[in-house]
N, C-alpha and C positions, 0 to 999 in steps of 0.2 A: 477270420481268414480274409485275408485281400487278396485280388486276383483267383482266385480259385473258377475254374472249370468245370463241366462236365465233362466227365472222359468212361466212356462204357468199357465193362471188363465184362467175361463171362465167369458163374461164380457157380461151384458145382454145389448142390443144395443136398443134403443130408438127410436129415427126418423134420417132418413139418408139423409144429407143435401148435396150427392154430393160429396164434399171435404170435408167433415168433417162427422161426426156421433155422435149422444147424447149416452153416455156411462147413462145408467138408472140405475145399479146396479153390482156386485161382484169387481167391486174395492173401493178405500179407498181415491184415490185421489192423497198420497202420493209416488205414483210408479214412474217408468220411463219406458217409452212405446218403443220400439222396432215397428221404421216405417220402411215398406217395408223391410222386411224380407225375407233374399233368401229362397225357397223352403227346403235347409238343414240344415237351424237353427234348432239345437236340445235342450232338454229339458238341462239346467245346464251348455252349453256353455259358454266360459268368452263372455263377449264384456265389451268397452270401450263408455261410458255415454259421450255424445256432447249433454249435455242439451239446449235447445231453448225453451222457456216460450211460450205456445201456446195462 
């Protein structure tokens, strides 16, 4: 992806399995998630998408 953002969403969390978590609600499915995030990710940041099919 070129040009891509950060943009913060709030995402209501489910059951917490550990290594993973149930996303139950405020997204769409269609996103790209930003794992492990340094503390100074900020709102509208570029980054570069290394998609992996979870």
């Amino acid at each position: 992806m070129i040009g891509s953002r950060v943009k913060f969403a709030k995402a209501e969390v489910g059951r917490d399995y550990g290594l993973e978590v149930e996303i139950t609600g405020g997204l769409t499915g269609d996103e790209v998630l930003v794992v492990n995030p340094s503390g100074d990710v900020r709102e509208g940041a570029p980054v570069r998408a290394n998609k992996r099919k979870m």
